[in-house]
N, C-alpha and C positions, 0 to 999 in steps of 0.2 A: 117870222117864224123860222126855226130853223132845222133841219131836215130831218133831223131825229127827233123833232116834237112832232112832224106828220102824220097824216092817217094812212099814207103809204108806206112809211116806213113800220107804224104801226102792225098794218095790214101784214108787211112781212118779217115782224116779229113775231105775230100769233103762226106764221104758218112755218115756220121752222120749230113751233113749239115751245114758244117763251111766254107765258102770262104775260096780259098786258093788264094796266091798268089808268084810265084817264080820272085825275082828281082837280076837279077847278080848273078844266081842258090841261093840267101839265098833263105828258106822257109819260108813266111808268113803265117798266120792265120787273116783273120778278124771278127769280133765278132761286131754285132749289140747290141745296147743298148738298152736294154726295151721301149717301148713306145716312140721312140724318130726315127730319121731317123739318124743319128749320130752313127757311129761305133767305136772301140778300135784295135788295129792290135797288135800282139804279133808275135816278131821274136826270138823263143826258141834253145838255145845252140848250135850258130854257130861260126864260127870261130868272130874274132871282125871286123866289119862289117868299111870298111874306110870311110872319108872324103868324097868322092866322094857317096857312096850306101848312107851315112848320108842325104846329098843334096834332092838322088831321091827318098827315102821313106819321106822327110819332104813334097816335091812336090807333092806327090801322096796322102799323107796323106790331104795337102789341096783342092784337086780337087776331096776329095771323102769322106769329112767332117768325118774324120778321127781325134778325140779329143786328142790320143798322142799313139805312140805304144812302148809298153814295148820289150825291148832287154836284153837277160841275156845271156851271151854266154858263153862258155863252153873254157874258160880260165882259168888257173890258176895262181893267184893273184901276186904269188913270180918268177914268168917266166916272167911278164909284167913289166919293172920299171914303178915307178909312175906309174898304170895306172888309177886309179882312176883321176888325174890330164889331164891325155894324155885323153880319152874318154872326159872329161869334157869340152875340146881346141878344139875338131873336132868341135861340134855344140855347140852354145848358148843356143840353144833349150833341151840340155839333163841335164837333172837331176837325183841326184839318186832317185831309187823309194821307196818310203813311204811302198807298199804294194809287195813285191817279191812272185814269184810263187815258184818258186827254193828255197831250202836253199840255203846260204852262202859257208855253210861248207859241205862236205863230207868226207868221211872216203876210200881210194884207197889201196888196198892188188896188192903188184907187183907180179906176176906171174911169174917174172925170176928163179924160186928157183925151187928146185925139191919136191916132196911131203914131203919129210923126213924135206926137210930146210923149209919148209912151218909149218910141225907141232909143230916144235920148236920151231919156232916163236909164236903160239899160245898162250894164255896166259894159265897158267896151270889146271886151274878151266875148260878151253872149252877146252881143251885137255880130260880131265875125262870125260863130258858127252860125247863125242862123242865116247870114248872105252865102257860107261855105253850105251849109245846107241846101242850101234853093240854086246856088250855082251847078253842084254835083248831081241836080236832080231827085234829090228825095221831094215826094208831095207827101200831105197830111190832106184826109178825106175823112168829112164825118160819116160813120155809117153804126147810127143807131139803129140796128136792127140784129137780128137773132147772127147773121152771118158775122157781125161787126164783135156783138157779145166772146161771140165762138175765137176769133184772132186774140183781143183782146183777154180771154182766160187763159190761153195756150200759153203768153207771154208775160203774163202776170202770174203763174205758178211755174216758170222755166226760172223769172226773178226772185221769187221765192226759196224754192230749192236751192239757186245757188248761193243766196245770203244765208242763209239757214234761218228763216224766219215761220212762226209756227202760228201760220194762220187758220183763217178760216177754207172749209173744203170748198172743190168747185160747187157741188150744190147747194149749198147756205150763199154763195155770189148769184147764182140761177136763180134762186129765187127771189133776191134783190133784187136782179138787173129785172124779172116778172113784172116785179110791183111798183118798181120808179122809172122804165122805159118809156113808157107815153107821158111822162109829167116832168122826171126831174131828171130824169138821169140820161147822159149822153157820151156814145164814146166815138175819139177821136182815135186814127191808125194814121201813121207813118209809114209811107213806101219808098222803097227805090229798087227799079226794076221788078216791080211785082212782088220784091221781098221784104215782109215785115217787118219791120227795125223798133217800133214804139207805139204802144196804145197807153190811152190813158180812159178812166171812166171819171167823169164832170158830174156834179149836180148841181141844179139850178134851180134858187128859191128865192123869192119876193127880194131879188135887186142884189144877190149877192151868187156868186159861181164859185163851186168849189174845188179843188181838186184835190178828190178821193182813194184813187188806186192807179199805180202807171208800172207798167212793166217794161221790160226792155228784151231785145236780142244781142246776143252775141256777136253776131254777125255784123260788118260795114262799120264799128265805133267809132271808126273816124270821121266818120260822115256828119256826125252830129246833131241825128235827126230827133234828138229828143229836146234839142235846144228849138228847131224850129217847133216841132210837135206844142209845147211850152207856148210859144206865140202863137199860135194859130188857136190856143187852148184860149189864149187870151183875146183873138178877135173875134172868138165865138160866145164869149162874154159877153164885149159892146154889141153882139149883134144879138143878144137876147133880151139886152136893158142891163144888165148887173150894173153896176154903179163901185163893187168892190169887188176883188177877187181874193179868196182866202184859202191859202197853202194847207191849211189841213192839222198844219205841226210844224216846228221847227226847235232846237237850241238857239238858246237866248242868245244875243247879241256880241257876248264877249266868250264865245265857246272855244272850248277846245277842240284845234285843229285834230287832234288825235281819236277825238269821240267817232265811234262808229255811225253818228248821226251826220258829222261834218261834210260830208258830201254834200248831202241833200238841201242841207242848212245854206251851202255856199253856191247850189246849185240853184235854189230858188230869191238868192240873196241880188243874183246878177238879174234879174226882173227890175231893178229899181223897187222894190216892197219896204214895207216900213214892218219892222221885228215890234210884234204886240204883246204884250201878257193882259191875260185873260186873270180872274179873279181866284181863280183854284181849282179846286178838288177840297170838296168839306163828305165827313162820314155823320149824319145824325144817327147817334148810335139808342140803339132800342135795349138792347140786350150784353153789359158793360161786360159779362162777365166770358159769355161768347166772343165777344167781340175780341177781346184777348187772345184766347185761344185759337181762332181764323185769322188774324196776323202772324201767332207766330207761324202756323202751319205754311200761312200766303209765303213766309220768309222762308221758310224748310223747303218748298216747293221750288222757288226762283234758282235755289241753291243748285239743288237736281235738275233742272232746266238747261243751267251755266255748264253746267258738267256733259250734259250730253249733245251738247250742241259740236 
């Protein structure tokens, strides 16, 4: 299962305020649309939902003026033949979607290997920081707990800010970190000399570890505490059982260096990971003629986004 089909993650979508709805155990979300009586349902990375579930979320979606609910499931693309073809034959009503929550692509580090066959694998450049790290004295300490939460938001909305990225508040993170701190969620902090340099927040579900949210400081970048931070994320892995560790996101494999993605792509690329694509983002659309209309709007929106950033 994977963390956002949970009954914790559940648990903390009712409490921010977001219908939930479980059909045939998938987990839904439904999402009201501004000024309209019209909602959107989102069923996030579950297994591929059949023929039959297709049926009873189109039905439900009619009886509850539901305009189409996006599915991205937590498939990988080369384990499905054709599946872009096969999901397209279950329902008439599915399309692939224009606007995806999810990347396509992620970046998966197997966890089969020992630390040793792990660092080898790394690529030789994130091998150096991370000895330049542990040389200069930065430590990474896990401290899942409310004071561990508290560093780790400071430096994940200091990261924020300076990208200009338009996420979510610190209290919709509060009440995450609430509902998945005793089960799945953990976070790791980078120090050196008592000064915070990197937090990251991990989840951790039935054999796979994820990593979710990492912030950075300004301070000491040459130290390279987010390379070691990165490894220690990863023997906190093998010390939970994960068997794979999954980046979360990435561009694909042949990206462009100039994408404002490329960092993080080349950043988690030096891990030794293998670049995955996952099966999509599909819209089954309930409502064809809405459905129009809240694209072009989604596109009108992005526009004004680009512009005030």
């Amino acid at each position: 299962m994977h963390p956002l089909q949970s009954n914790e993650w559940e648990n903390a979508r009712k409490e921010v305020g977001i219908k939930t709805l479980r059909l045939d155990d998938f987990l839904l979300t439904i999402h009201k649309i501004p000024f309209t009586n019209f909602k959107i349902g989102y069923l996030p990375r579950s297994t591929m939902p059949s023929n039959r579930v297709l049926n009873k979320l189109y039905e439900y979606g009619k009886k509850n003026k539901v305009v189409f609910i996006k599915i991205e499931p937590y498939e990988e693309k080369s384990k499905v033949k054709s599946q872009k073809s096969k999901l397209q034959l279950k329902s008439k009503n599915l399309i692939e979607s224009k606007h995806p929550l999810f990347p396509t692509w992620t970046q998966i580090l197997d966890l089969n290997k020992t630390e040793d066959e792990l660092l080898k694998s790394f690529h030789s450049k994130t091998r150096y920081n991370i000895r330049l790290a542990e040389k200069k004295g930065v430590v990474v300490k896990e401290e899942s707990n409310e004071k561990g939460f508290k560093v780790f938001a400071k430096l994940y909305f200091e990261t924020t800010k300076r990208q200009k990225y338009f996420g979510h508040d610190e209290k919709y993170h509060k009440i995450v970190w609430d509902n998945l701190k005793n089960s799945l969620s953990h976070i790791l902090i980078a120090y050196y000399n008592n000064i915070t340099l990197a937090a990251y927040e991990l989840w951790y579900l039935d054999g796979i570890i994820y990593y979710v949210y990492g912030g950075t400081s300004e301070l000491h970048r040459n130290l390279m505490a987010s390379n070691l931070l990165m490894w220690e994320a990863i023997k906190l892995g093998k010390r939970l059982g994960a068997k794979k560790f999954d980046m979360w996101g990435s561009l694909p494999p042949d990206y462009d260096p100039k994408h404002s993605w490329s960092g993080f792509t080349r950043f988690k690329q030096g891990y030794g990971t293998k670049f995955v694509e996952m099966v999509g983002s599909y819209d089954l659309v309930i409502n064809p003629v809405l459905y129009r209309i809240y694209n072009i709007i989604y596109a009108l929106r992005e526009i004004y986004l680009m512009f005030k950033r």
